[in-house]
Every structure is written in structure tokens, then in C-alpha cells.
matplotlib code that plots the C-alpha trace (Angstrom):
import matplotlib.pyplot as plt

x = [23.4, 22.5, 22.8, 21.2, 22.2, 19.6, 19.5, 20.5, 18.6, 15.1, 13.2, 13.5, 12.4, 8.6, 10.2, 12.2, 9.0, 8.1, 10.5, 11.6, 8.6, 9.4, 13.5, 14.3, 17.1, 18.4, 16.4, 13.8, 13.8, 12.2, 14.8, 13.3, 13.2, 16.6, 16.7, 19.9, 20.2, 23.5, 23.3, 26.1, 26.3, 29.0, 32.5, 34.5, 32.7, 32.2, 28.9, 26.2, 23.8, 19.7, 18.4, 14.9, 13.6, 10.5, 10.6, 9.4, 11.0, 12.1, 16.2, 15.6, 13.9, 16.5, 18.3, 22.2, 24.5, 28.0, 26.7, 25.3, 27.8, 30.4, 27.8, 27.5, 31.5, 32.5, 29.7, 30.8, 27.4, 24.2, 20.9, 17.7, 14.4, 14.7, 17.0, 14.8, 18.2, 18.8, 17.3, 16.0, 14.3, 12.7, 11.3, 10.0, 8.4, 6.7, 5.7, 4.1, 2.2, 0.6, -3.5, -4.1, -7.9, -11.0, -12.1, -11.8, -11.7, -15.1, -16.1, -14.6, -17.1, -21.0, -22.5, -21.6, -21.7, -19.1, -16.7, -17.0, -15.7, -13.2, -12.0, -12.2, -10.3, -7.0, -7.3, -6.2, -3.9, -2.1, -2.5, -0.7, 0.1, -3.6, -4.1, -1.0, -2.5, -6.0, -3.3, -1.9, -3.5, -4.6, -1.8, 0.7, -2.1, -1.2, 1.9, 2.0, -0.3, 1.9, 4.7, 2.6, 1.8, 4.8, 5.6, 9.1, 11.3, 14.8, 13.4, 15.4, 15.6, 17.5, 18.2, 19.6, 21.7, 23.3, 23.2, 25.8, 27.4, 28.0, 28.8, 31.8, 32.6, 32.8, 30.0, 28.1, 24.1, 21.3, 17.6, 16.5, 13.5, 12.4, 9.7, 7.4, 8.0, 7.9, 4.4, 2.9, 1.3, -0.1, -1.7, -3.3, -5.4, -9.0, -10.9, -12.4, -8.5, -7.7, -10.2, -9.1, -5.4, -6.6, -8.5, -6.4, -3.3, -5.5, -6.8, -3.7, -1.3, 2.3, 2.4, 2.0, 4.6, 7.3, 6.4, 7.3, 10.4, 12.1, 11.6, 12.9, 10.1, 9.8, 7.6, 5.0, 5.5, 5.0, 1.9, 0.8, 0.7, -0.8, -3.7, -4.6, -7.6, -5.8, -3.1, -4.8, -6.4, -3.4, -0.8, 0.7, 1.4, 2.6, 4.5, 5.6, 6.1, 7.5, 10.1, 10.9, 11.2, 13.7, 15.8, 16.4, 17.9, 20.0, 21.3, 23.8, 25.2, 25.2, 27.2, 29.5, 30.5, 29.4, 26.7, 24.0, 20.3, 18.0, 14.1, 11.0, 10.8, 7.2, 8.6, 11.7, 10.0, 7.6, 7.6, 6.4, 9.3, 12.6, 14.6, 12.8, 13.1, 16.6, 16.6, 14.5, 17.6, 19.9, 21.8, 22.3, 20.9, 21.9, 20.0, 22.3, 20.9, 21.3]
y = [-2.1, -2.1, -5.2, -5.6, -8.2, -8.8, -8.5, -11.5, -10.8, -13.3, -10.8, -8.3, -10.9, -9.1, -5.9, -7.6, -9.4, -6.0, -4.4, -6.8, -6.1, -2.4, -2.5, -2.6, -2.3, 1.2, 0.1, -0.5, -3.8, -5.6, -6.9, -9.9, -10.8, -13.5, -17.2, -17.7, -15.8, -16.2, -17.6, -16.6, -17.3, -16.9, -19.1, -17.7, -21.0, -19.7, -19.0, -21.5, -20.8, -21.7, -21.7, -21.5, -23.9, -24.6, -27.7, -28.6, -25.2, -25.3, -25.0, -20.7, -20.4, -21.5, -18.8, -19.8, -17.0, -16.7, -16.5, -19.4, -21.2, -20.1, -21.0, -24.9, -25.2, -23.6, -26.0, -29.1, -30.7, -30.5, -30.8, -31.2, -31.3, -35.0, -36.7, -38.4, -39.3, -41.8, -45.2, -46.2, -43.1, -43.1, -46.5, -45.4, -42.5, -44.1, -46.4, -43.9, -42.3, -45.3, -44.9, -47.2, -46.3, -48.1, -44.2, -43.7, -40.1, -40.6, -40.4, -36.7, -35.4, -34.9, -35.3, -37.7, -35.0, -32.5, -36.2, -36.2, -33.1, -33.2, -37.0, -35.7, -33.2, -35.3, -37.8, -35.3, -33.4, -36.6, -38.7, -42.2, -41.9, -41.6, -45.2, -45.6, -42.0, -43.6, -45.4, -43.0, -40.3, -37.4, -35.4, -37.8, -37.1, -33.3, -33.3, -35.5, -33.0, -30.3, -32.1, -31.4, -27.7, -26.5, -28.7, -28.2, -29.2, -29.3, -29.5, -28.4, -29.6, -27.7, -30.7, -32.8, -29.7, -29.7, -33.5, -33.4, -30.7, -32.4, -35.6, -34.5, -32.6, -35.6, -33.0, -35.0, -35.3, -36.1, -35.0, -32.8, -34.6, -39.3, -39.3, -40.1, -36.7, -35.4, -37.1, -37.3, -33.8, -34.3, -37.6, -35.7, -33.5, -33.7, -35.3, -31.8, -30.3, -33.4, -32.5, -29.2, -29.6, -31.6, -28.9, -26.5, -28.6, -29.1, -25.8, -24.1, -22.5, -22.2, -18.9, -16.9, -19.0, -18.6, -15.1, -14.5, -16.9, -15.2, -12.0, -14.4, -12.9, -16.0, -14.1, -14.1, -17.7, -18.3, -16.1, -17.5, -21.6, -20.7, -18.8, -22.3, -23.7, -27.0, -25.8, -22.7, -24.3, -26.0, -23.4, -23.3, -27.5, -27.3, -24.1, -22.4, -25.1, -27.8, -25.0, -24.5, -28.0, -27.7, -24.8, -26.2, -29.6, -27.2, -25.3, -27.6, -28.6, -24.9, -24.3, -26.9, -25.7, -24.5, -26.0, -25.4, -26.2, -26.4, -25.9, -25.0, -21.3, -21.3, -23.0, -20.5, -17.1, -14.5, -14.9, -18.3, -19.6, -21.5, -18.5, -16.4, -19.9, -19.4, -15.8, -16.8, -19.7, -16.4, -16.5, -13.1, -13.7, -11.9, -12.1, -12.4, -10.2, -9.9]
z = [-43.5, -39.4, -37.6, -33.7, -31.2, -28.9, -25.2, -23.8, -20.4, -19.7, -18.2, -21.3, -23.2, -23.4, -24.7, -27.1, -28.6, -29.0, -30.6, -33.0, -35.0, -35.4, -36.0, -39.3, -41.9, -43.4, -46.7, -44.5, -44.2, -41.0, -38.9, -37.9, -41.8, -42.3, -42.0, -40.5, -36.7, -35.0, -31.4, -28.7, -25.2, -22.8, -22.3, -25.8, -27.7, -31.8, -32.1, -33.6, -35.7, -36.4, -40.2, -40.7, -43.7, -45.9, -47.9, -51.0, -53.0, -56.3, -57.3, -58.5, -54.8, -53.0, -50.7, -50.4, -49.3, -48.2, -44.6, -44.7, -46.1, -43.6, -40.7, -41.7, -42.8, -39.0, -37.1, -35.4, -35.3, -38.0, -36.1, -37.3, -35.5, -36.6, -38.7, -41.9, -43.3, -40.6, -41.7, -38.0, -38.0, -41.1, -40.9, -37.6, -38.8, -41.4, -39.0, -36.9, -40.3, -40.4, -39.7, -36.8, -37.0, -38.4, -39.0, -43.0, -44.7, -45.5, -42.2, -41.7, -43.8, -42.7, -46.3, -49.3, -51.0, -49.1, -49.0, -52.9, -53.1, -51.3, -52.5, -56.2, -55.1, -53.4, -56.3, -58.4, -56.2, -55.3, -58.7, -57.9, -54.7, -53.9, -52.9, -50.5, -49.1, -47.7, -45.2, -43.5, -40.5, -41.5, -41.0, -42.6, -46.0, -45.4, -45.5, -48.6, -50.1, -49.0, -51.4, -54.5, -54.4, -55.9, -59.0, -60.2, -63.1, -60.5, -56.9, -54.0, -50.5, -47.7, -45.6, -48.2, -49.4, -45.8, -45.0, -48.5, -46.5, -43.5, -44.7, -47.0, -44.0, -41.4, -39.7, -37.5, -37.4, -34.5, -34.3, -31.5, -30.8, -31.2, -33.6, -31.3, -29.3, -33.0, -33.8, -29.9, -30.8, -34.1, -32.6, -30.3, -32.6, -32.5, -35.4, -36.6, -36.3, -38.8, -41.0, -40.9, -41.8, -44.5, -46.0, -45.5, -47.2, -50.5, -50.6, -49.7, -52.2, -52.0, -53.8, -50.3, -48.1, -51.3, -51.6, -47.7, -48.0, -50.5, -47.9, -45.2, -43.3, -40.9, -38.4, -40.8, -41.9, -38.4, -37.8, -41.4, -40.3, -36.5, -38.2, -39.5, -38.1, -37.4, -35.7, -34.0, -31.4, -30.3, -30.6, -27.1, -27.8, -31.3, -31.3, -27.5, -25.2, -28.4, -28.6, -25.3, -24.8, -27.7, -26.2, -23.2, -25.4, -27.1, -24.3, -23.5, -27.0, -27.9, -24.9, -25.7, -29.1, -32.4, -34.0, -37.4, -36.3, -39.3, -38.1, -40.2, -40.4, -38.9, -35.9, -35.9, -36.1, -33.4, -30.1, -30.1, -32.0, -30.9, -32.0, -28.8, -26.6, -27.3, -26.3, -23.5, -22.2, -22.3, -25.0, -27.1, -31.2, -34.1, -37.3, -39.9, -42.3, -46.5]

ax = plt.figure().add_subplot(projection="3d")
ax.plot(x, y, z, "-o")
ax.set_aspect("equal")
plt.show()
């Protein structure tokens, strides 16, 4: 099976956007499709590594390879985009899901009759956490909605499998980003972006995003969440320059020494994605294929 590390070199970074569409595997296999990519740079430090996640999968979706393994064992720091194990941060982020607005949901909608539809809709996607729901933004409801479209009987959750990891490990753990970095751009949406994400969220299956998981195809996971009306007007924000901002925090821990960095895959995949940022800082990646 072929592997391909990158040119390390910024200003090839256009051809490379290029041409990692079209390599691809000897079983034909698009090279761009893995979830963990090896990150190198310069000094003899052991590489680190970047896994892209999706949450809310069930135990028989998970993917956990040897590769993977071996990449959080050898790290010296876990980092996520921000830490929900950490108590301070968790009571600040729910904090900051909190609806500050007289605005309701009701007044999203144009017609009673559009605003029935879609109420009827979130009571029964959401069932008893509907009432706590009415409290929160918009895209705080999203994402709770996002929880409930792929009902399992054993649920799986990447970053609690690798915050087990790291704590029998004595690995340490900090968050790339504070959580209000992390919410600033979500706060900033406009009220018909809200309404969008929250129709997208109920009306969205998870089918499609498990379907290109299980491919590890996070270019398309990417592509697949930026097509969203919500987030499509505000791609350059929530996608190129969040992740550049988040290269250039990695640069120097990276440098330093090995480290695991868990990101959702549509913020890790294409050209808009951290894992190009990275490229983009000059380090050489390597995806670190099946």
C-alpha cells in the first residue's frame, strides 16, 4: 500500500491542494481518505499526530487501529480543540450556551404555521430534554439535536476513549482554544444563519456523515458541513482562518515534542482544514493510511 509525505514547502502549498484530490491508494483509494495524518517538522522531535473525530457514533462505528493506538501511547500531550472534561471549562461553556436573548424560537419562523412545524418537530426529536432546550442559542439546540440522530444501544465517544487513555497514562490535556474563542464565531451568526443550522440539525441524517467516516474520507466531511447554509456564508470565519489561528498555537508545542491533537474531521480535512494550516506552518504530513 503507497504512502506520500507531503511537501513541506508554503508556497507549494496550492499544488498540493491540488493534487491531494487525485493521489490515491494501489486499491484505489483516495489518499486524502485517513483520520489520523502524521505531522513532522524539523529538529529530530518524534512526530505528533492529528485525529480527525465525529461524535455521537455508535461502539461497531468506531475506527481503532494499531496506528492509532501507537500515536496516543508515544504522545506527550492530548489536545483537544477544547477540553469538555475540564470542570472550569465545562461550566463555562454551558454558561456561554445559555440564550441571553428576549428573541424565542418562535420568532425565527415568519408563519405560526412554518413555527408549528418545526416545534412538533424538535419536541419529538429531543423528547425530555425539550424544555431545558428553549434555553439555550440556537446553535447550542443544534448541537443537542445533533446528539439524537444516531440512537445507539452502546454509544461511543472518541474523546472520552482518549481522555481514559491519557489519564492512565499520566498524558497530559489542554484545549487549543477558551471557550469564548470557541463560541465568539457561533455568536456571531446572523439570525437567518441560526435558523438555518437549526433546520439543518433536525432535518439532517447521520446516515451520510457515517457512511463517509467509515471511508475516513474527511475531505468530504469537510466539504459536506461547509455546504450548509448556516455555516456557508461564514466559511472563511468558521473554517480557514479558526484553523490557521490554530496552527500557528500548535507550532510551537509540535515543535517541542510529540503530541495527539483530536479535531472534528470537518475542521481537519480540504484545503480549508487545520491539517493544510499545518502544511501551510511548514511542517511535512503523512496520512497514515489503513
Amino acid at each position: 500500500m503507497k504512502k506520500i509525505i507531503l511537501v513541506t514547502s508554503a508556497v507549494c502549498c496550492l499544488l498540493f491542494a491540488n493534487q491531494l484530490q487525485a493521489q490515491t491508494t494501489d486499491e484505489g483509494e483516495q489518499i486524502e481518505n485517513a483520520i489520523l495524518w502524521k505531522i513532522t517538522g524539523s529538529g529530530g522531535i518524534a512526530p505528533s499526530y492529528v485525529f480527525a473525530t465525529i461524535s455521537n457514533l455508535c461502539e461497531e462505528q468506531k475506527i481503532i487501529t494499531d496506528g492509532i493506538q501507537e500515536a496516543i501511547y508515544d504522545s506527550q500531550e492530548l489536545i483537544f480543540d477544547l477540553d469538555k472534561s475540564d470542570p472550569e471549562i465545562k461550566k463555562a461553556l454551558d454558561a456561554a450556551k445559555q440564550s441571553n436573548s428576549r428573541k424565542t424560537l418562535k420568532g425565527y419562523f415568519a408563519s405560526e404555521l412554518e413555527f408549528k412545524e418545526f416545534n412538533k418537530k424538535l419536541m419529538l426529536k429531543l423528547g425530555e430534554d425539550y424544555a431545558n432546550a428553549l434555553e439555550l442559542k440556537p446553535w447550542a439546540i443544534a448541537d443537542l439535536i445533533a446528539t439524537k440522530n444516531n440512537v445507539c444501544e452502546k454509544p461511543f465517544n472518541y474523546d472520552d476513549y482518549f481522555l481514559t487513555i491519557a489519564k492512565d497514562n499520566s498524558i497530559p490535556v489542554s484545549s487549543l482554544e477558551t471557550v469564548k474563542e470557541h463560541t465568539s464565531l457561533l455568536d456571531k451568526l446572523s439570525e437567518n444563519n441560526e435558523k438555518q443550522i437549526l433546520l439543518e440539525a433536525l432535518n439532517t441524517e447521520a446516515k451520510p456523515m457515517l457512511k463517509l467516516f467509515a471511508k475516513q474520507d474527511i475531505r468530504s466531511l469537510a466539504a459536506l458541513k461547509g455546504a450548509k447554509p448556516g455555516y456557508k456564508e461564514n466559511l472563511n470565519d468558521y473554517f480557514y482562518y479558526r484553523n490557521k489561528k490554530l496552527a500557528a498555537g500548535l507550532k510551537e508545542k509540535i515543535s517541542a515534542k510529540p503530541v495527539f491533537i483530536v479535531i472534528d474531521a470537518a475542521s481537519a480535512g480540504g484545503e480549508n482544514g487545520l491539517i493544510f494550516a499545518l502544511l501551510q506552518e511548514g511542517f511535512g504530513i503523512e496520512p497514515v493510511i489503513r
